[in-house]
C-alpha angles and dihedrals in degrees: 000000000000122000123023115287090237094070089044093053087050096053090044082052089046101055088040089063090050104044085055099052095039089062101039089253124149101212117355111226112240127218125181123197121208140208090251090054099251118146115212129183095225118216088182146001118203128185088226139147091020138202095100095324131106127188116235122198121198146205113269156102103262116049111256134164125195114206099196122180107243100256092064095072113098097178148319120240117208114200134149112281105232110254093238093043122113090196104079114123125259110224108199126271115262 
């Protein structure tokens, strides 16, 4: 894995803002797919703890983070999060 995670998390924030605001969205829903074929509705996506590894938090009534190495990440998916929803994903504050 080539460049710090840090810089990859920001630039996924990143795209997520702008998709967002390209398409007149509040706030986008985020999927990842990984290599396993689960499908998770992300809430947050963190560079930590590092070393190839990012924490993924998802949509759900108990609290739960993932940390996945890197490589286990197929794709994210970026759609509207429905207005009613509950499940759209939080970037970070400035």
């Amino acid at each position: 894995m080539a460049g710090p995670l840090e810089d990859l998390v920001a630039r996924i924030h990143r795209r997520i803002g702008v998709f967002a605001s390209e398409h007149g969205f509040e706030q986008a829903m985020v999927e990842v797919e990984l290599a396993d074929g689960a499908l998770l509705r992300l809430e947050s996506l963190s560079p930590e703890p590092g070393y190839g590894f990012l924490t993924l938090v998802p949509h759900g009534n108990e609290p739960q983070e993932l940390i996945v190495p890197i490589a286990a990440i197929r794709q994210f998916t970026l759609s509207r999060a429905e207005p009613a929803s509950p499940i759209g994903f939080s970037l970070p504050s400035e």
